[in-house]
N, C-alpha and C positions, 0 to 999 in steps of 0.2 A: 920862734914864731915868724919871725923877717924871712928866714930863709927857707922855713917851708911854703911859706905864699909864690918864694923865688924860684925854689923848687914846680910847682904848677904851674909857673906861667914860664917857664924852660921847656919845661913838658911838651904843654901847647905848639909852641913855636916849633921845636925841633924832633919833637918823639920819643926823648931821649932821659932819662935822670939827670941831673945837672952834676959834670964833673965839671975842670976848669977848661977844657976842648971842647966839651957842649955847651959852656956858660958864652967863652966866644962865638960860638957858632949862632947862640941865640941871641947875642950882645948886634949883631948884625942886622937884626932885624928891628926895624924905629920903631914899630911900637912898644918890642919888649922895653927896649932902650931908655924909652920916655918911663914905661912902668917900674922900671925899674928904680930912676930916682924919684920917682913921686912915692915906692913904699921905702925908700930912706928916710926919706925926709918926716913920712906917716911915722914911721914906728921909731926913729933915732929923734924926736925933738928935742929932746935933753941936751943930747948932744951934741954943743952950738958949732961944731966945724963940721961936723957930716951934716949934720941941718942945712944951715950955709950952702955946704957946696953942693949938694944935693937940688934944693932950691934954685940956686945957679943953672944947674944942668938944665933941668926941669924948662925955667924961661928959655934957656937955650935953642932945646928941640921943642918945647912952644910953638918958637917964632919959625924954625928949621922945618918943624912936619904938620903944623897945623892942632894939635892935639891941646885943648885947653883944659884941663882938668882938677880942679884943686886934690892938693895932696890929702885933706882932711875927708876926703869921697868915703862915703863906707862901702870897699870894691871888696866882693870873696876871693876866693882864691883861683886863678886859672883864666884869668880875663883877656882875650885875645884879640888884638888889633889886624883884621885882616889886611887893610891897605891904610898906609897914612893918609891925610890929609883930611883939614877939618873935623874931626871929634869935640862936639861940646857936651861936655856930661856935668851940669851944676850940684855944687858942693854939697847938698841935703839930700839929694839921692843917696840910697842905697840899692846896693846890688847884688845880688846871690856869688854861686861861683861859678865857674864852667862859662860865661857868657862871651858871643863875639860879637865885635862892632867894628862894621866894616863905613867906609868913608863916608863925609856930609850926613853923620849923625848929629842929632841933638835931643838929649834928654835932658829938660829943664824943668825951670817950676812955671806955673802958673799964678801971675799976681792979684786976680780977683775971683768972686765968683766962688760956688760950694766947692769948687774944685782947688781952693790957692793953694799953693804947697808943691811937692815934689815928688816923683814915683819911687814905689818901693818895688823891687824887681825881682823876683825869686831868681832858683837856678836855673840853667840848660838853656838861656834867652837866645836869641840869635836877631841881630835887630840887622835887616836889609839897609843897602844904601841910600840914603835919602831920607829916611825914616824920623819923624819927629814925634817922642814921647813927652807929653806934656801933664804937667797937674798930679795933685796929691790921688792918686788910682794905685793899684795894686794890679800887677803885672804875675802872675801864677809862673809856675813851674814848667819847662820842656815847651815853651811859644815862642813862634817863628813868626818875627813881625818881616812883612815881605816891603820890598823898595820902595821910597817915594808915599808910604801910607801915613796918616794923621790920626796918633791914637790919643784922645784924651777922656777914656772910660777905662775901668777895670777890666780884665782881660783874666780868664778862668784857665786852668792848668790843660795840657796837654791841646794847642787850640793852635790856627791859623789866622790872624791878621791882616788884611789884606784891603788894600782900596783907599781913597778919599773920594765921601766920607770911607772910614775904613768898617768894614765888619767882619765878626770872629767865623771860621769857620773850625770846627772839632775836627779832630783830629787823633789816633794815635799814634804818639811818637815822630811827631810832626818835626822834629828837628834832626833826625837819622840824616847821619853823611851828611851834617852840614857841622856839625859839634863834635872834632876829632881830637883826637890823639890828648884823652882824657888819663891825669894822673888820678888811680883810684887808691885811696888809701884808709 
């Protein structure tokens, strides 16, 4: 299980199936980096010295690239950090597969209001720089949340995102050439 997720987010990063030349080549890249032991530490708990050092790693490039993320995130497979720096993704999100999130994202919860709670985010997401997903809403499939937008409403499949306040504009395949070098299996 561990290293098919490892597998998809190698993919992502370099193009490539993950051999021990690719795993380097993507080990290069902080975000993979960062995900890499936040799914150690997700799937090895048991195991108190990968845990450990995993954890370790983890605050490490934390503190190194900005990336705050709890390891217990429910993230799919294939999750792709376009540029580090500042990623806040809070621990009761859930996330589909196939998604990028490029810098000064935050997807958090909401602490009052019909909305409290945290987003659940299908696949094929693409969340712009700047972008702040907030609140228990439902985020569909194949949405292109564009830069700097404030989304704290449910958001229907195949759609564009866009503004503060922000509104959906439809779309098909709203995320083409922006969601690449997908492992399909």
């Amino acid at each position: 299980m561990f290293s098919d997720y490892i597998n998809h987010d190698c993919y992502r990063v370099i193009g490539k199936k993950i051999t021990l030349v690719n795993f380097f080549k993507a080990y290069r890249n902080q975000g993979f980096r960062y995900l890499l032991f936040m799914r150690l530490s997700h799937f090895y708990r048991k195991n108190l010295f990968v845990y450990t050092f995993s954890r370790m790693m983890m605050r490490h490039y934390s503190y190194k690239f900005g990336f705050q993320i709890p390891s217990n995130t429910k993230i799919g497979k294939g999750l792709y950090f376009s540029h580090f720096g500042t990623v806040v993704i809070n621990e009761n999100v859930t996330m589909g597969e196939n998604c990028n999130v490029n810098h000064n994202v935050t997807i958090g919860r909401q602490n009052r209001g019909s909305k409290k709670g945290s987003p659940t985010i299908g696949n094929f997401v693409w969340f712009g720089t700047g972008c702040v997903v907030v609140g228990k809403i439902n985020i569909g499939n194949n949405v292109l949340i564009a830069p700097n937008s404030y989304v704290n409403f449910d958001v229907p499949s195949n759609s564009i995102v866009i503004g503060n306040p922000a509104k959906i504009i439809e779309k098909e395949n709203p995320t083409e050439d922006y969601i690449n070098q997908i492992l399909l299996k």
